[in-house]
N, CA, C and O atoms as CSV, one atom per row, in Angstrom:
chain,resi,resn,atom,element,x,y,z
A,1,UNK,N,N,-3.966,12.150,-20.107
A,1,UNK,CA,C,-3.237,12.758,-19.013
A,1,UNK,C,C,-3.505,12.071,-17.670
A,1,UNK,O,O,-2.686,12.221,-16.763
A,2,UNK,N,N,-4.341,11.504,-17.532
A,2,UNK,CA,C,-4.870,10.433,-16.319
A,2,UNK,C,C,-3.773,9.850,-16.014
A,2,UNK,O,O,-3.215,10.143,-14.957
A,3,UNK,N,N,-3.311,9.036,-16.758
A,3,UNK,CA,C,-2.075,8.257,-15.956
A,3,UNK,C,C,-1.108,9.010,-15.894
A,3,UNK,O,O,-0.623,9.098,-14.765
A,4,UNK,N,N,-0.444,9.826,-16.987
A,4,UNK,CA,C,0.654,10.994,-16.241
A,4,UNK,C,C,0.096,11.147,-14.919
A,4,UNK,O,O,0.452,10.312,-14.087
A,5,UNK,N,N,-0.648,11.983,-14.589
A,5,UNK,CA,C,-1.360,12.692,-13.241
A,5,UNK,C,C,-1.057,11.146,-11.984
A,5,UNK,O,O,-0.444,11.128,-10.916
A,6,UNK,N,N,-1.562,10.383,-12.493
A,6,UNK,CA,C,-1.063,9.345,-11.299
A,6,UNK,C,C,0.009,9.044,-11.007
A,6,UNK,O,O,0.395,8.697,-9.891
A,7,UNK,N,N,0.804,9.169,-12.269
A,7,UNK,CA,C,2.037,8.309,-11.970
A,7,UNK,C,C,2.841,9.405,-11.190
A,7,UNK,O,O,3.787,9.153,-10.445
A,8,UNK,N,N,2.267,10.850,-11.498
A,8,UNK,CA,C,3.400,11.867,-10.931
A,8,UNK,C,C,2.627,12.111,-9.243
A,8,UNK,O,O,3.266,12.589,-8.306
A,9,UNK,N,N,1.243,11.695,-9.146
A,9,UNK,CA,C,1.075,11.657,-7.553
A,9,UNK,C,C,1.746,10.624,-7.095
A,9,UNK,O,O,2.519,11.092,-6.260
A,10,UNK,N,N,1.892,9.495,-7.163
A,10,UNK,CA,C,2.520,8.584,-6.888
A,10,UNK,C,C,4.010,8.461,-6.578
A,10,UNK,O,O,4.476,7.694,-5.736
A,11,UNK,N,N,4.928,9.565,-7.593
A,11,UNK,CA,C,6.008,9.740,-7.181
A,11,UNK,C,C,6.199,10.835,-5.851
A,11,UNK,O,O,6.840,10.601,-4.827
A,12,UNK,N,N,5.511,11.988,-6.157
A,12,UNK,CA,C,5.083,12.804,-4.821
A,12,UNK,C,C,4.856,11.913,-3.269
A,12,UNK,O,O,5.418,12.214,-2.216
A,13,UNK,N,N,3.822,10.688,-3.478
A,13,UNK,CA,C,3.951,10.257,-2.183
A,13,UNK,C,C,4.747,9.585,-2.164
A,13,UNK,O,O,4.954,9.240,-1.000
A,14,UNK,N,N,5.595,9.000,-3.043
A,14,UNK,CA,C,6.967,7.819,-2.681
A,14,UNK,C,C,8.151,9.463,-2.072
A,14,UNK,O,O,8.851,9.396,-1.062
A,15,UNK,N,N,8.113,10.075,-2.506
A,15,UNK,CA,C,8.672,11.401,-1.707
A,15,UNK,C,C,9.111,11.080,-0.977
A,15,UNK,O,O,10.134,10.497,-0.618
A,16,UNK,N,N,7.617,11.797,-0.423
A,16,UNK,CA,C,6.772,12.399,0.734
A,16,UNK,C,C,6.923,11.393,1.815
A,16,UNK,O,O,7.083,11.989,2.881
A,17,UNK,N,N,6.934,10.121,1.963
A,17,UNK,CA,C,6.919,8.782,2.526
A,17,UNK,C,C,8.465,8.412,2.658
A,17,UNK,O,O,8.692,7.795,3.699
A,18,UNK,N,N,9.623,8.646,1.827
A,18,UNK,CA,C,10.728,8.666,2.155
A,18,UNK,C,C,11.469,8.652,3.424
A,18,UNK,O,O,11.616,9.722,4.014
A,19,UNK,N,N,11.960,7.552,3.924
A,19,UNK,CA,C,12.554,7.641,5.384
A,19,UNK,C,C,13.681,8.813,5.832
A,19,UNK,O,O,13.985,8.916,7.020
A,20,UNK,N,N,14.378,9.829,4.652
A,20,UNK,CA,C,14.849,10.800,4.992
A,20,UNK,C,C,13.924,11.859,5.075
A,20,UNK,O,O,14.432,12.755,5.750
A,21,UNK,N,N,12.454,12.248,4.574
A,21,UNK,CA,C,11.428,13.147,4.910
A,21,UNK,C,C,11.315,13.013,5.991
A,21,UNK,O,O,11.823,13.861,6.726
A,22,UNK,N,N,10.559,11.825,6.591
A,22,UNK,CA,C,9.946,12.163,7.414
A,22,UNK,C,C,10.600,12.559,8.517
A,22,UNK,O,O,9.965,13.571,8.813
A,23,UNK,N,N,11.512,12.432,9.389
A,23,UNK,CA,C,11.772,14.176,10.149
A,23,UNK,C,C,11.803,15.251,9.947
A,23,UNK,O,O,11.955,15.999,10.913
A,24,UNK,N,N,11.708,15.666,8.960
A,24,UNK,CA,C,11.321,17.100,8.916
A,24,UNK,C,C,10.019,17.340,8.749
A,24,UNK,O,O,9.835,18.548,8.600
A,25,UNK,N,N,8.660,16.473,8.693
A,25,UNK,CA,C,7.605,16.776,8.585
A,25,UNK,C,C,7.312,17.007,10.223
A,25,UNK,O,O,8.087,16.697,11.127
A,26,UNK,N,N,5.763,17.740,10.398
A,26,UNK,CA,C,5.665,17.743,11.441
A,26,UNK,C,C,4.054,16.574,11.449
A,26,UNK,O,O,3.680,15.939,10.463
A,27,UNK,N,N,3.309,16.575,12.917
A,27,UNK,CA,C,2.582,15.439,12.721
A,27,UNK,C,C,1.407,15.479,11.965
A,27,UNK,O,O,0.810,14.583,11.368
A,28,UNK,N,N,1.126,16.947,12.123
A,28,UNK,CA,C,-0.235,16.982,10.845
A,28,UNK,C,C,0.188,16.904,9.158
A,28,UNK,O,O,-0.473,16.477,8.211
A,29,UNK,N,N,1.126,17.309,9.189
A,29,UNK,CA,C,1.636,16.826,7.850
A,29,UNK,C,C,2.229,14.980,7.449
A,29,UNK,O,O,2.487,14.440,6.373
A,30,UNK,N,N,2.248,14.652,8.361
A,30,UNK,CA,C,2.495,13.244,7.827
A,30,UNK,C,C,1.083,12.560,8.059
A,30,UNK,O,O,0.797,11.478,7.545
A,31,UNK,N,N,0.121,13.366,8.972
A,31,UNK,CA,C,-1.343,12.814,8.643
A,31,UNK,C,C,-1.738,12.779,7.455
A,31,UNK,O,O,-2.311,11.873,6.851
A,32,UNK,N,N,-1.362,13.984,7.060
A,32,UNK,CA,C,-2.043,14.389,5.148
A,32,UNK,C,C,-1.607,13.317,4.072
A,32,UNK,O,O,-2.198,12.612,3.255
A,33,UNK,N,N,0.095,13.584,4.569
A,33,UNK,CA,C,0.508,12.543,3.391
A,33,UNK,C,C,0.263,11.039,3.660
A,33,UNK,O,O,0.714,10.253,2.827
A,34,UNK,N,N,-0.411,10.545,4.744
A,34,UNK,CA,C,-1.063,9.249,4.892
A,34,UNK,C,C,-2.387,9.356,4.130
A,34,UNK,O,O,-2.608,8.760,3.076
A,35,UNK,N,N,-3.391,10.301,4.859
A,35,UNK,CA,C,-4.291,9.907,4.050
A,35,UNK,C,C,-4.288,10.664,2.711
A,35,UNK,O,O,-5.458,10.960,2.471
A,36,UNK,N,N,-3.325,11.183,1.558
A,36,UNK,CA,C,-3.525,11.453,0.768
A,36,UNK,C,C,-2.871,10.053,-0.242
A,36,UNK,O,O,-3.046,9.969,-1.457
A,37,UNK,N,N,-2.111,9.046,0.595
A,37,UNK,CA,C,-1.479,8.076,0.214
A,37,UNK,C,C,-2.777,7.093,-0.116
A,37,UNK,O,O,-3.073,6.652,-1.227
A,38,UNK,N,N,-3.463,6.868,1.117
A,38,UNK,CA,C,-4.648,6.200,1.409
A,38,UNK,C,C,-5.899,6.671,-0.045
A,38,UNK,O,O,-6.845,5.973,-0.410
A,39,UNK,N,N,-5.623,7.582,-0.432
A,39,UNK,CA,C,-6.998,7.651,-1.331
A,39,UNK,C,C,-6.192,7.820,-2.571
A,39,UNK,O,O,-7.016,7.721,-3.479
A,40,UNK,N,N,-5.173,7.995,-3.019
A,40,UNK,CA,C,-4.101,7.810,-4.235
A,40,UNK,C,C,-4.776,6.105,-4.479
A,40,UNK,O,O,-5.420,5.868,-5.502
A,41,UNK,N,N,-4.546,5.058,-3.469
A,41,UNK,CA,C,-4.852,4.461,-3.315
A,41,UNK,C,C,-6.139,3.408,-3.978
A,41,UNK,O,O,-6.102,2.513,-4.823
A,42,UNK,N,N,-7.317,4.026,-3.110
A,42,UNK,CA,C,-8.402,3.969,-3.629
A,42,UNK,C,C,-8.759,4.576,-4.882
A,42,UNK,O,O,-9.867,4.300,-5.342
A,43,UNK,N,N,-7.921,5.440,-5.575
A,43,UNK,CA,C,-8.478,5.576,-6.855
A,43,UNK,C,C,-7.764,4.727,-7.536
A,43,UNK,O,O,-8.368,4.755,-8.608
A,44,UNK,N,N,-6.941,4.022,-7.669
A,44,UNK,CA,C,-6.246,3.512,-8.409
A,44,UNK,C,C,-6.716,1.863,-7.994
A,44,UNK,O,O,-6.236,0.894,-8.582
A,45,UNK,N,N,-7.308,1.796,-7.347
A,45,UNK,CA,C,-8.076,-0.009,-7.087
A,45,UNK,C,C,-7.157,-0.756,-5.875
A,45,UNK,O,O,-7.207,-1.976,-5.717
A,46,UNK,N,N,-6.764,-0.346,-5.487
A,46,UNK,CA,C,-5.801,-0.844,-3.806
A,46,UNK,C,C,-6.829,-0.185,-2.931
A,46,UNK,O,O,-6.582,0.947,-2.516
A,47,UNK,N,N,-8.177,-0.889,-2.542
A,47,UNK,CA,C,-8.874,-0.997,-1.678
A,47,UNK,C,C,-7.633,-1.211,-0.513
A,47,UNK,O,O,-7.119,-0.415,0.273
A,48,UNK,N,N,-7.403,-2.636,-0.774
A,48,UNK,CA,C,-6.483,-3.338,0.671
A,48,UNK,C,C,-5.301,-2.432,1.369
A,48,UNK,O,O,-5.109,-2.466,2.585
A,49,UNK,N,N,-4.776,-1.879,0.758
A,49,UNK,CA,C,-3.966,-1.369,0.957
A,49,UNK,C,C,-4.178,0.262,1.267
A,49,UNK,O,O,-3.139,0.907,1.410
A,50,UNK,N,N,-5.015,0.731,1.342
A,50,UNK,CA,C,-6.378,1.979,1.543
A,50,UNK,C,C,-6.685,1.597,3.167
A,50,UNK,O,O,-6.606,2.261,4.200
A,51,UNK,N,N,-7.047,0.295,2.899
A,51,UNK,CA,C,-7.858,-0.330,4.426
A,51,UNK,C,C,-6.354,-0.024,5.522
A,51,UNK,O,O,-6.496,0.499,6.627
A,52,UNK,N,N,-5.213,-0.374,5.076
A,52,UNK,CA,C,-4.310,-0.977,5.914
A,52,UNK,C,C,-3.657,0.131,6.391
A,52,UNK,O,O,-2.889,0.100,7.353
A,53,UNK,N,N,-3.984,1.288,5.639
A,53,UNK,CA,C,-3.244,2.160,5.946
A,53,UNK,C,C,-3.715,3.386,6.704
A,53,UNK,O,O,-3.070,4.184,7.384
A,54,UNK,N,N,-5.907,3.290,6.206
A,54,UNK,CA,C,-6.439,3.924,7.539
A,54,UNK,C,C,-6.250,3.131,8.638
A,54,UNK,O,O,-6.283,3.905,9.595
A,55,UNK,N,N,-6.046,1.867,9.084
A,55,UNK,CA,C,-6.471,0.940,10.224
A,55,UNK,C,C,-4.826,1.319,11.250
A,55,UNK,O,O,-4.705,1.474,12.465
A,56,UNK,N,N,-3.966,1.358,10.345
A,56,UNK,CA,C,-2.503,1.811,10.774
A,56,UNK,C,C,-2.571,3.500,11.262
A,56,UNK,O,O,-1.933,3.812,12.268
A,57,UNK,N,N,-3.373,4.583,10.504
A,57,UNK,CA,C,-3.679,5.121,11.240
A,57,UNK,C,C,-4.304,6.130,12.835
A,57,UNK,O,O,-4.077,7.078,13.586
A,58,UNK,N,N,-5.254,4.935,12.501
A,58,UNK,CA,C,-6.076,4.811,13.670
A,58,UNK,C,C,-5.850,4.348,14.877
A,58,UNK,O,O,-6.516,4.635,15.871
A,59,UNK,N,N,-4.373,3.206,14.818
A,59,UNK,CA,C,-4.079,2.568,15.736
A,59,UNK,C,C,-2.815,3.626,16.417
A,59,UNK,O,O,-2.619,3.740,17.627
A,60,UNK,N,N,-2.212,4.181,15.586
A,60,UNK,CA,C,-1.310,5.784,15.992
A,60,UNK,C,C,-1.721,6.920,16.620
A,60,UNK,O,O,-1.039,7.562,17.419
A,61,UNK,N,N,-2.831,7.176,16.267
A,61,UNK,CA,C,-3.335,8.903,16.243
A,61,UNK,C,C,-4.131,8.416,17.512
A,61,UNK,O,O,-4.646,7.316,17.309
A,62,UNK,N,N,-4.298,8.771,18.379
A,62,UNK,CA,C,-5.376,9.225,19.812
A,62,UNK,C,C,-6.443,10.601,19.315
A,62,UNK,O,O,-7.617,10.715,19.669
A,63,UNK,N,N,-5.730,11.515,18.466
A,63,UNK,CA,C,-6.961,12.573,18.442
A,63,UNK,C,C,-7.240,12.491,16.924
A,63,UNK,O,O,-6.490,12.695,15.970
A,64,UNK,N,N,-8.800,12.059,16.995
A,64,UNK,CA,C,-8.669,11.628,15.508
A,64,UNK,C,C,-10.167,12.790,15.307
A,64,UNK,O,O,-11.278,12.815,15.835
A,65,UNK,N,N,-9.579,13.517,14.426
A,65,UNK,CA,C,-10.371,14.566,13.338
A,65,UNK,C,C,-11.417,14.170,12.350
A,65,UNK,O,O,-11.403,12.943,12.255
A,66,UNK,N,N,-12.168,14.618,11.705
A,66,UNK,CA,C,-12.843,14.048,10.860
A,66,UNK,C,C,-12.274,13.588,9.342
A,66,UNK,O,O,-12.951,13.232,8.378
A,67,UNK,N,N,-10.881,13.706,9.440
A,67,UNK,CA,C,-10.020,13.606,7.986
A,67,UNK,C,C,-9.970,11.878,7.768
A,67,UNK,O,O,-9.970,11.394,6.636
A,68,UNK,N,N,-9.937,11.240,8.711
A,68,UNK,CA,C,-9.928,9.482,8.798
A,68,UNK,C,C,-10.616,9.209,8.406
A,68,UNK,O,O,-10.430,8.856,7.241
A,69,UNK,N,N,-12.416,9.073,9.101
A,69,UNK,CA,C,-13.606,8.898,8.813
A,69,UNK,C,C,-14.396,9.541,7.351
A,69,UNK,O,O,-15.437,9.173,6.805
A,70,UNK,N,N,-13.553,10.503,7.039
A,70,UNK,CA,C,-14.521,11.132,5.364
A,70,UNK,C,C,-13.688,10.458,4.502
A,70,UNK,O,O,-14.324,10.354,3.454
A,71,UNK,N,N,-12.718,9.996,4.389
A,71,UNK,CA,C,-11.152,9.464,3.924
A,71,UNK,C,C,-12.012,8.136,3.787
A,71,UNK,O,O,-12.378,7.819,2.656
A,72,UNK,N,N,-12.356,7.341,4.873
A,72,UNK,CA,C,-12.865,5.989,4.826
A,72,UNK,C,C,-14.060,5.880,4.394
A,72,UNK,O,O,-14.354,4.743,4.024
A,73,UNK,N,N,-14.917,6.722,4.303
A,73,UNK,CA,C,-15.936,6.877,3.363
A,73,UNK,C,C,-15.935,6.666,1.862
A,73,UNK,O,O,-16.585,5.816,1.253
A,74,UNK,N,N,-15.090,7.587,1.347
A,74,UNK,CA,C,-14.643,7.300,0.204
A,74,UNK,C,C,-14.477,5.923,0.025
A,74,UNK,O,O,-15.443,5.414,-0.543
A,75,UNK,N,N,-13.435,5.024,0.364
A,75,UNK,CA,C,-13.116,3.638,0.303
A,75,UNK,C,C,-14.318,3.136,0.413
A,75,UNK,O,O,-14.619,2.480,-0.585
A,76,UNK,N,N,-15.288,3.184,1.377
A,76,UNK,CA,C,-16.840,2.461,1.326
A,76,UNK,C,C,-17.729,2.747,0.205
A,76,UNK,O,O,-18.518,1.939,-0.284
A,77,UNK,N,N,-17.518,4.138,-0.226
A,77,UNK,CA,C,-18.392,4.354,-1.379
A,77,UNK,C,C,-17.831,3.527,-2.666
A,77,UNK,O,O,-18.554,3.155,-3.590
A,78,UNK,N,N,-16.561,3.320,-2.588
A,78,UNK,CA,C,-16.266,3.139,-3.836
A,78,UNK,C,C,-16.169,1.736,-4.075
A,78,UNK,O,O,-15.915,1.342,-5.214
A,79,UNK,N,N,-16.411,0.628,-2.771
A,79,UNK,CA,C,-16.396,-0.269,-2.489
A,79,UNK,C,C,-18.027,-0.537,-2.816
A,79,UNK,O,O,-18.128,-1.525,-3.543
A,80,UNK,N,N,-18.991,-0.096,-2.574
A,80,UNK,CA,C,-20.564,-0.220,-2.866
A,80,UNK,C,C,-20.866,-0.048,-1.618
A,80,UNK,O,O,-22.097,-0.057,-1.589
A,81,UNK,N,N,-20.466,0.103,-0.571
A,81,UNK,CA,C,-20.397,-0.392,0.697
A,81,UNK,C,C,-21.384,0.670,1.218
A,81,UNK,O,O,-20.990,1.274,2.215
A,82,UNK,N,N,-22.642,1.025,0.712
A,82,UNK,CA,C,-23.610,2.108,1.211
A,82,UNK,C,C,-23.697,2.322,2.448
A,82,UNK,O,O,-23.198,3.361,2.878
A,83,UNK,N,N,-24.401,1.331,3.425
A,83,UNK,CA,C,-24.837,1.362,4.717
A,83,UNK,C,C,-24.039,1.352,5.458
A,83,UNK,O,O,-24.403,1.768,6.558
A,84,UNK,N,N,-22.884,1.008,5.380
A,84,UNK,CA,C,-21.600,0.988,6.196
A,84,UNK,C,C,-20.577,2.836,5.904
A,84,UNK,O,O,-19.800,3.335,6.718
A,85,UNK,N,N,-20.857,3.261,4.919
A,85,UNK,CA,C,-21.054,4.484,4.839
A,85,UNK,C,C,-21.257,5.617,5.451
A,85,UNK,O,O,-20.598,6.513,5.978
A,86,UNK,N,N,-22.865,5.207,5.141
A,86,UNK,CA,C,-23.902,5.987,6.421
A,86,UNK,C,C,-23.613,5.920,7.569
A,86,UNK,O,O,-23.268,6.885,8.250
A,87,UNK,N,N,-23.705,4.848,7.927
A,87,UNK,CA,C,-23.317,4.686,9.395
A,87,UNK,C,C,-22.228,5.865,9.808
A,87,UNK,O,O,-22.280,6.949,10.388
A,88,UNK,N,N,-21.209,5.041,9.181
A,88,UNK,CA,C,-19.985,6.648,9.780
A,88,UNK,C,C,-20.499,7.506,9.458
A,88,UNK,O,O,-21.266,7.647,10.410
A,89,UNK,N,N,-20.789,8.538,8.586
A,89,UNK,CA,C,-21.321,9.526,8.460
A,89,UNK,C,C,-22.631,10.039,9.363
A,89,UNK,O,O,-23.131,11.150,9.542
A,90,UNK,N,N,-22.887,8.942,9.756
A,90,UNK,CA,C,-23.678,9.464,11.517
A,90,UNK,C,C,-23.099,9.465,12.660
A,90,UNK,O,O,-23.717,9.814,13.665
């Protein structure tokens, strides 16, 4: 069922990401479906594309929550990326 389950998140964010959605989302909801895009992502081995899409984030949002930074954690953990980790998480 693993790959069912992906392949049907995957269609959810090709949705969700749809250039006729997004006006009707509002801005915390197209935060979600970024970073829920962003770690779809990282589980599936698109580090790069994980990276590109918190960094595209970050360069948008002025009030940034702790949903970016625990989001990019993940990607570091799963990367081996310990100390660089920690760090954010301090």
């Amino acid at each position: 069922n693993r790959d069912q389950n992906l392949f049907d998140s995957r269609k959810r964010i090709k949705a969700a990401t749809a250039p006729e959605t997004e006006p009707k989302l509002n801005a915390f909801q197209k935060k979600i479906v970024q970073v829920n895009e962003a770690l779809l992502a990282i589980y599936t081995g698109q580090h790069d594309v994980a990276r590109r899409i918190f960094d595209k984030m970050v360069q948008k949002t002025e009030d940034i929550d702790d949903t970016i930074p625990l989001a990019k954690v993940s990607l570091l953990m799963k990367e081996k990326k310990l100390p660089e980790a920690a760090e954010l998480l301090e």
